[in-house]
C-alpha positions in Angstrom: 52.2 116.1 82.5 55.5 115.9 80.2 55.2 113.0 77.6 59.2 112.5 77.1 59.0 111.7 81.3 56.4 109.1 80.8 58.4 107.1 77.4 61.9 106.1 78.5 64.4 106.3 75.2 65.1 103.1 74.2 68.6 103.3 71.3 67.0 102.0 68.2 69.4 98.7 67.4 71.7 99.0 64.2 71.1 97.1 61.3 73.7 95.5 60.3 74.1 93.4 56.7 72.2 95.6 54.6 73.9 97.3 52.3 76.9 100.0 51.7 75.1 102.9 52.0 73.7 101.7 55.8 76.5 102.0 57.0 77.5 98.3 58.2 77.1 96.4 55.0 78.8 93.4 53.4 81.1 91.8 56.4 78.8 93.9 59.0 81.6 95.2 61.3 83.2 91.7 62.1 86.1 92.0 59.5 87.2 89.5 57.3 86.8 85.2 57.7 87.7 84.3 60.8 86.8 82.7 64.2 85.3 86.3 65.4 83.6 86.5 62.2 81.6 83.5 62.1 78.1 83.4 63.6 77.9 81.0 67.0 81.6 82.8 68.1 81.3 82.1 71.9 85.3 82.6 72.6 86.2 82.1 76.3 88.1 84.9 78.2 92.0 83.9 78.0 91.7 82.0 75.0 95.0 82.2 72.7 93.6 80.6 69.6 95.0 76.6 70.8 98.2 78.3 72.4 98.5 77.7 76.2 97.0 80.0 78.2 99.0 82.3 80.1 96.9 82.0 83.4 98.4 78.0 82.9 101.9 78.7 81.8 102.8 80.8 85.1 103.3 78.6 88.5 99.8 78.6 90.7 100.1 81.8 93.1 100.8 80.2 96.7 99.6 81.4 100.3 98.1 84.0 101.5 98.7 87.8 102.4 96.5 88.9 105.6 95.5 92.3 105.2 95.3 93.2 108.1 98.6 92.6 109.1 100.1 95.4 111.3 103.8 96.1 110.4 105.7 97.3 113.4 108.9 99.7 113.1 111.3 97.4 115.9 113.9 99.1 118.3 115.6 98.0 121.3 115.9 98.8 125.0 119.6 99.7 123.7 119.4 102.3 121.3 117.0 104.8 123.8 120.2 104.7 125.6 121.9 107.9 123.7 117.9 109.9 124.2 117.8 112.8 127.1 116.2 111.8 130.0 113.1 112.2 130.4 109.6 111.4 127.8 110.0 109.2 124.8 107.5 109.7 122.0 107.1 108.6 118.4 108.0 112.0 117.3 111.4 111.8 119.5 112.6 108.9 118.1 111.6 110.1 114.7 113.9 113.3 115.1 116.8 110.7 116.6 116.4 108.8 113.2 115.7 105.9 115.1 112.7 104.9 113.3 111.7 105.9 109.9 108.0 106.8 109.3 105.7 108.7 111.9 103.0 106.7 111.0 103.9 103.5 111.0 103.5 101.9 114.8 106.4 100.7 117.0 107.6 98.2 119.2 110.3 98.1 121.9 112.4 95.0 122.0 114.0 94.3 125.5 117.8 93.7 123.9 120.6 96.1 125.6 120.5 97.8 128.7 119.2 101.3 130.0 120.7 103.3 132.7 118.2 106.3 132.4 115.0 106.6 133.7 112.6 107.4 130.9 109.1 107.2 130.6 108.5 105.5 126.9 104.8 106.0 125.5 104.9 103.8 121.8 102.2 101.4 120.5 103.7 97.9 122.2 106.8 96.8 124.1 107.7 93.1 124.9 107.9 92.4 128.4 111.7 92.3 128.9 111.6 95.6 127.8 109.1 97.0 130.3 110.9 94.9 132.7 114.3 97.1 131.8 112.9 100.3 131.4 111.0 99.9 135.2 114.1 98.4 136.4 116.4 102.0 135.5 113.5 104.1 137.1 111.6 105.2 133.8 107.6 103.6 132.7 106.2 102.5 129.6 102.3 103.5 128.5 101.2 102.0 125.8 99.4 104.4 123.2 97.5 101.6 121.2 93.7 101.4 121.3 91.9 99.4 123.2 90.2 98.2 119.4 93.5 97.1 118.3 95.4 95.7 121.3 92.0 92.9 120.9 93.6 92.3 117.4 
C-alpha cells in the first residue's frame, strides 16, 4: 500500500495580509481603495459601476431561429430544360451551375415547361412539378429519407 494514494493533496490556502516578505502583504492583492477592494464586494455580472448596462441599452433580441430548419437550394421545371435527356442528379445540376452547393438539398418548383423526358432524382419536388415532368414522359424519385420526409 502507497500512502500518497491514500491522502488526496489538498493546495495549502495563501495567506494573505501579513507582511511584505509573504508575499501578499499590505493591500493583499486587491489593489488600491476601491469598490473591489473593500471586504463584502459582491459585484453582479454586467455591472458598469451605476452606468446602464449594456445587456439594457441594446433593443430585447426578438423571435426565434429553429435549428432545425432545412434550407432547400430552389429550381424550376424550366431551367432542366437546356439538360440532356435522360437522369437528373444533384451532381448534374451541380456541373450545369444550376445549383450551388453539393450538399445542400434541393427542390424542384413546377414553373416553365419541359419537353424532355427525364427521370429527376433530388430531395423534394412540388406537385406541379411531378405533374410536368410525368406529363413530357420523364419520373421523379425522391432521394430524401424516410427520417426526414416525417420532418
Amino acid at each position: 500500500m502507497k500512502l500518497n494514494t491514500l491522502v488526496k493533496y489538498k493546495k495549502p490556502t495563501r495567506r494573505l495580509g501579513r507582511g511584505h516578505a509573504a508575499g501578499q502583504g499590505k493591500t493583499s492583492g486587491r489593489g488600491h481603495k476601491g469598490q473591489k477592494a473593500r471586504t463584502g464586494k459582491k459585484i453582479r455580472p454586467g455591472f458598469e459601476g451605476g452606468q446602464t448596462p449594456l445587456f439594457q441599452r441594446l433593443p430585447k433580441y426578438r423571435g426565434f431561429k429553429n435549428p432545425n430548419k432545412v434550407e432547400f437550394q430552389v429550381i424550376n421545371v424550366g431551367d432542366l430544360e437546356n439538360l440532356k435527356a435522360g437522369s437528373v442528379t444533384k451532381e448534374v445540376l451541380f456541373e450545369n451551375k444550376l445549383i450551388a452547393k453539393k450538399n445542400l438539398p434541393v427542390k424542384l418548383l413546377g414553373n416553365g415547361e419541359l419537353s424532355k423526358a427525364l427521370k429527376v432524382e433530388v430531395e423534394k419536388a412540388s406537385q406541379s412539378a411531378i405533374d410536368k415532368i410525368s406529363k413530357a414522359g420523364g419520373s421523379f424519385t425522391s432521394t430524401m429519407s424516410s427520417e426526414e420526409k416525417a420532418e
